[in-house]
C-alpha positions in Angstrom: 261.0 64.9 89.6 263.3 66.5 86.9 264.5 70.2 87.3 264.8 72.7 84.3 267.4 75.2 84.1 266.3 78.4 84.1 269.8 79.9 84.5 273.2 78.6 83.1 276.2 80.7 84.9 279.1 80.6 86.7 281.7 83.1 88.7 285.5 83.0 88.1 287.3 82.5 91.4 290.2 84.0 89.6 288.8 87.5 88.4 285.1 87.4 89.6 283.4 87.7 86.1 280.1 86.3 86.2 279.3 84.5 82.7 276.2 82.7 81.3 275.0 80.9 78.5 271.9 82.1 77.0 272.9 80.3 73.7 273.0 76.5 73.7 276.2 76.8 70.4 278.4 79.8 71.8 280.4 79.5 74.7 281.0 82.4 76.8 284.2 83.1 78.8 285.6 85.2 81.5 288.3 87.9 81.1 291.2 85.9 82.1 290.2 82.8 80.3 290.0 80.3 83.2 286.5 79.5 83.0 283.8 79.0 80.2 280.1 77.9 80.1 277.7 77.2 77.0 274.6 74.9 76.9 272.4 77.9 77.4 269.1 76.7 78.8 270.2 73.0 77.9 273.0 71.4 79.3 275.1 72.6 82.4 277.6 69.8 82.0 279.5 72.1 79.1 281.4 74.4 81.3 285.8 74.0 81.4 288.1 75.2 83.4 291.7 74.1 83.9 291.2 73.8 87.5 287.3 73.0 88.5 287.8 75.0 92.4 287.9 77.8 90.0 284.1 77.7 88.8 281.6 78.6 91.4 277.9 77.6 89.7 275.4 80.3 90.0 273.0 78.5 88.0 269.7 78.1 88.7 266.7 75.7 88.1 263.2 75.1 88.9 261.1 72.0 89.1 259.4 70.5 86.1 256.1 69.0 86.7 
């Protein structure tokens, strides 16, 4: 079974912003710049970070039947 995203977002460990992507071509970044996520609905695996223990995933997702 495949799951759809339904959310796309992440928290900086560094400053706690919480950022998502609602737009699958802008990528959205936290207020220090350590972490950033695009994709929107998409594609999770377009998120960066210089150090990946930085990025804690909030998305979410739901089965697709």
């Amino acid at each position: 079974m495949d799951s759809k995203i339904i959310k796309n977002a992440a928290q900086c460990r560094l400053c706690g912003d919480v950022i998502e992507s609602n737009n699958p071509e802008k990528m959205e970044t936290c207020q220090c710049g350590e972490i950033s996520v695009s994709g929107g609905c998409y594609f999770i695996a377009r998120w960066a970070s210089t150090n990946w223990n930085n990025i804690m995933d909030l998305s979410e997702y739901e089965d697709s039947k």
